[in-house]
C-alpha positions in Angstrom: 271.7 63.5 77.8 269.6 63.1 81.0 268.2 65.7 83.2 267.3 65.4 86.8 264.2 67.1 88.3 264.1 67.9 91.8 260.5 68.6 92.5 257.2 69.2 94.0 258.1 72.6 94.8 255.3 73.1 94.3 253.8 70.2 92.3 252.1 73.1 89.7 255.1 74.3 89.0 256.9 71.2 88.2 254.4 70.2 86.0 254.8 73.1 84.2 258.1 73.1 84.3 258.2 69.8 82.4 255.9 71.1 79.9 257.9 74.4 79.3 260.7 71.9 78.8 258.8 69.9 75.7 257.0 72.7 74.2 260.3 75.0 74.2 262.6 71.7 72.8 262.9 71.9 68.9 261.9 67.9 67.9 261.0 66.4 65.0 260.0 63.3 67.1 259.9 61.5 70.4 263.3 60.8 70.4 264.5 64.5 70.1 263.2 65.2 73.4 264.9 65.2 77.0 265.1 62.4 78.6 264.3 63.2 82.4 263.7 61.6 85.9 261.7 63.7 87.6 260.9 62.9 91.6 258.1 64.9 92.5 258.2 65.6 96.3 255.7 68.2 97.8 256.6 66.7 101.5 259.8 68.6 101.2 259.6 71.1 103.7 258.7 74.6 103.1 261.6 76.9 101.8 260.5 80.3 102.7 259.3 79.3 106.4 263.1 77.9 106.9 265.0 80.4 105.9 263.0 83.1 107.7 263.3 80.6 110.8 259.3 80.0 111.1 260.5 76.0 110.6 263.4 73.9 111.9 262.7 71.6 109.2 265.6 71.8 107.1 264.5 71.5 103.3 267.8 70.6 101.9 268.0 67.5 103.6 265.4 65.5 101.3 267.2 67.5 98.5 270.4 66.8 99.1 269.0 62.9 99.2 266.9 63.1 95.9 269.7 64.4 94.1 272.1 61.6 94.4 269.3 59.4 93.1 269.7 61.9 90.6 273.1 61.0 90.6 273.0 57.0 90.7 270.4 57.4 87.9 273.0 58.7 85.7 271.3 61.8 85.4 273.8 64.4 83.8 272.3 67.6 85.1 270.0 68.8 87.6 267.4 71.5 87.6 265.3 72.3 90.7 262.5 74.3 89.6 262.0 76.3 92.7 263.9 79.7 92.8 263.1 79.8 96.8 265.7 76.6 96.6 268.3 78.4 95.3 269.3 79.3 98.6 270.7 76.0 99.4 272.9 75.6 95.9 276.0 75.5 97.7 275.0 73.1 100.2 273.7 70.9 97.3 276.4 71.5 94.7 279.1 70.2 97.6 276.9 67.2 98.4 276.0 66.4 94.4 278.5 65.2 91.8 276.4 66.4 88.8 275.7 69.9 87.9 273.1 71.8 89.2 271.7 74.4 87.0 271.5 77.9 89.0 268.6 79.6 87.7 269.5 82.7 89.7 272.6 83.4 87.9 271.3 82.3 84.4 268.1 84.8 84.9 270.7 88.2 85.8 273.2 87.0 82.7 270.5 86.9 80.6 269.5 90.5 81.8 273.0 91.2 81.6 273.3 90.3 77.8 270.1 92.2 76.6 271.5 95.4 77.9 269.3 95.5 81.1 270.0 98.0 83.6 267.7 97.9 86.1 265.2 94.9 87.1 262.7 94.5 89.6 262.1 91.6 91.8 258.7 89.5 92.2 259.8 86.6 94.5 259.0 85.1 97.6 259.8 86.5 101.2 262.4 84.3 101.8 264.0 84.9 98.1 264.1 89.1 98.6 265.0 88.1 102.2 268.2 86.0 101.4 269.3 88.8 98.7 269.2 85.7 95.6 268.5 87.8 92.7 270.0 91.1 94.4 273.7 90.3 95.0 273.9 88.5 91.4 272.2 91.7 89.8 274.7 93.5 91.6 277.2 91.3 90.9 276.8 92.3 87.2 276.3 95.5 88.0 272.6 95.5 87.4 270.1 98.1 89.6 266.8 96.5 91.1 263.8 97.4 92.7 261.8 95.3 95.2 257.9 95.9 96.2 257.2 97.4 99.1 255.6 95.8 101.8 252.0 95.9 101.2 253.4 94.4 97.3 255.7 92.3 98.7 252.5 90.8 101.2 250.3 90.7 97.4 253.2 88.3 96.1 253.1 85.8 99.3 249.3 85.9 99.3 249.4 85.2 95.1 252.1 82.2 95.8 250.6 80.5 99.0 246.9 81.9 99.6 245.7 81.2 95.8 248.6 79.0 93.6 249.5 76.8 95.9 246.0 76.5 97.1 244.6 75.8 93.9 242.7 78.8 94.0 242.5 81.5 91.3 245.3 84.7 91.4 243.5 87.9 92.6 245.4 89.5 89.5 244.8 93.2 91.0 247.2 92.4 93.0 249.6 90.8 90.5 249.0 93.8 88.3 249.9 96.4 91.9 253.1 94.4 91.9 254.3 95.2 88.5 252.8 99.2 88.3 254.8 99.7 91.3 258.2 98.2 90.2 258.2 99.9 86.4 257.2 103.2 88.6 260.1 102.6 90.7 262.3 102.2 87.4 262.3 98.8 86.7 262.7 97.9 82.8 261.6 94.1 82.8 260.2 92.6 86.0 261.7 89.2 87.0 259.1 86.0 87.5 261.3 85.3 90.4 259.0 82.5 92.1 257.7 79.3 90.2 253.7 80.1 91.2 254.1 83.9 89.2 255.0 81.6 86.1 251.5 80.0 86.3 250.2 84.2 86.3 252.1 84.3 83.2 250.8 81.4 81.5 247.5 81.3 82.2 246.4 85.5 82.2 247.4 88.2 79.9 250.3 90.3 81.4 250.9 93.2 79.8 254.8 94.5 80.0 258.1 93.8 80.2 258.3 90.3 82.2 261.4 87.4 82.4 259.9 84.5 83.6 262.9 82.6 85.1 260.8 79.7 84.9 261.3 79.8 81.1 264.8 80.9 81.5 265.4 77.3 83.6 263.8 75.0 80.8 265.8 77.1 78.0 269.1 76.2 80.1 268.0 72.9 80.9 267.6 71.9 77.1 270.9 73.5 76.1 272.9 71.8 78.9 271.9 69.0 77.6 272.6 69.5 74.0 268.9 69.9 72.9 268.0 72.0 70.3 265.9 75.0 71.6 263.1 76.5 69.2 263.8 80.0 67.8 260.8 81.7 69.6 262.2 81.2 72.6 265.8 82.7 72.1 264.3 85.8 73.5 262.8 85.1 76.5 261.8 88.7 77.4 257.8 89.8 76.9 256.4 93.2 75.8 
C-alpha cells in the first residue's frame, strides 16, 4: 500500500518523520518498505499564527490541494506530520477521499490502552489553544495538565526560536516543561508538536515521554499493512 505525506510542516520534522517510518518498519529488504509520495511544502502557511488569528492566510487551502494529488496518485492513506494541522482534519477529511490518519486521537487511545490516567500536554499555542489533545483525553476520560505560561512561552521559543531556526534547543527549558507537568501530576508527557520530537531524538530525556511523532509512523506502517518492529510496540519512554 501507498502512503501520502503532507509536508514541510516543518521540513525537519518531515524528514524525520520519513525516517521514523523506515527505521520503525520490520524489512528484510527494499521491497518490505512503504511506498510513499511525500510533497514537502514549507510555503504552507503557518498553523499556529491562523488559528490564533495573527494570519488570514488560511493553511488548509494548499492542504486540502496536496492531498488530492495525494489522491490522484493513488495514495491509500495520508499522514500529515504536523499535530498543529490537526485542527483542520475535518475540513480536509470532507474535501479528501482517502483516509487521513488523526494522530491526535491515535496518541490519547494509545494512552487510553496503557492504563494512563492523567497526561500532560507539550504542544504549540495554537494546539493547547484549539483544545486538540484536551477534548480527546477527555473524551476517554483521561486528566491532563498543560504548562503554565512562562512553560507554555519555553515550548513556542523551543519550536520557532531554535528548531525551526536551525538553532540548538535551550534544553533548560525543555527540561522546565516536563518538571512542571510530572509536578502537576502528569504520568507520561505527550511530544505533542513535531519540533519536541527532534528534542527527543537528538538529547537524552529522562521520564516518561509519548512522542506522537512516533505514534504517527507506528499507525502509518500498520494502516498500510506493514510489519512494525517489536521495539516499537511500546512507544512510551522511561
Amino acid at each position: 500500500m501507498r502512503l501520502g505525506i503532507i509536508g514541510g510542516l516543518g521540513p525537519m520534522a518531515t524528514a524525520y518523520f520519513m525516517g521514523l517510518i523506515i527505521n520503525m518498519t520490520d524489512a528484510r529488504c527494499d521491497q518490505d518498505h512503504l511506498e510513499m509520495i511525500i510533497y514537502d511544502f514549507p510555503s504552507i502557511p503557518d498553523r499556529t499564527s491562523f488559528i490564533l488569528g495573527k494570519s488570514e492566510d488560511n493553511p488548509v487551502i494548499p492542504m486540502i490541494e496536496i492531498g488530492k494529488q495525494l489522491e490522484a496518485q493513488k495514495a491509500d492513506n495520508i499522514a500529515v506530520p504536523c499535530i498543529t494541522a490537526h485542527y483542520f482534519y475535518e475540513s480536509l477529511t470532507e474535501n479528501i477521499k482517502i483516509p487521513i490518519i488523526n494522530v491526535i486521537k491515535e496518541t490519547v487511545m494509545y494512552l487510553k490502552e496503557k492504563g494512563i490516567s492523567t497526561a500532560g500536554i507539550a504542544a504549540t499555542d495554537g494546539t493547547i489553544y484549539a483544545n486538540l489533545f484536551q477534548k480527546e483525553l477527555m473524551a476517554q476520560g483521561i486528566s491532563y495538565v498543560i504548562p503554565s505560561v512562562i512553560n507554555q512561552k519555553y515550548v513556542m521559543d523551543l519550536v520557532y526560536k531554535d528548531i525551526k531556526a536551525g538553532l540548538p534547543p535551550e534544553i533548560f527549558k525543555f527540561e522546565s516543561i516536563s518538571k512542571e507537568l510530572r509536578e502537576n501530576g502528569a504520568e507520561v508527557i505527550i511530544l505533542g508538536c513535531t519540533e519536541l520530537s527532534l528534542i527527543k531524538r537528538d538529547y537524552k530525556v529522562r521520564g516518561r515521554y509519548i512522542d506522537a511523532m512516533e505514534v504517527l509512523a507506528r499507525s502509518s506502517i500498520l494502516s498500510c499493512h506493514g510489519l512494525l518492529k517489536k521495539e516499537y510496540e511500546d512507544l512510551i519512554t522511561g
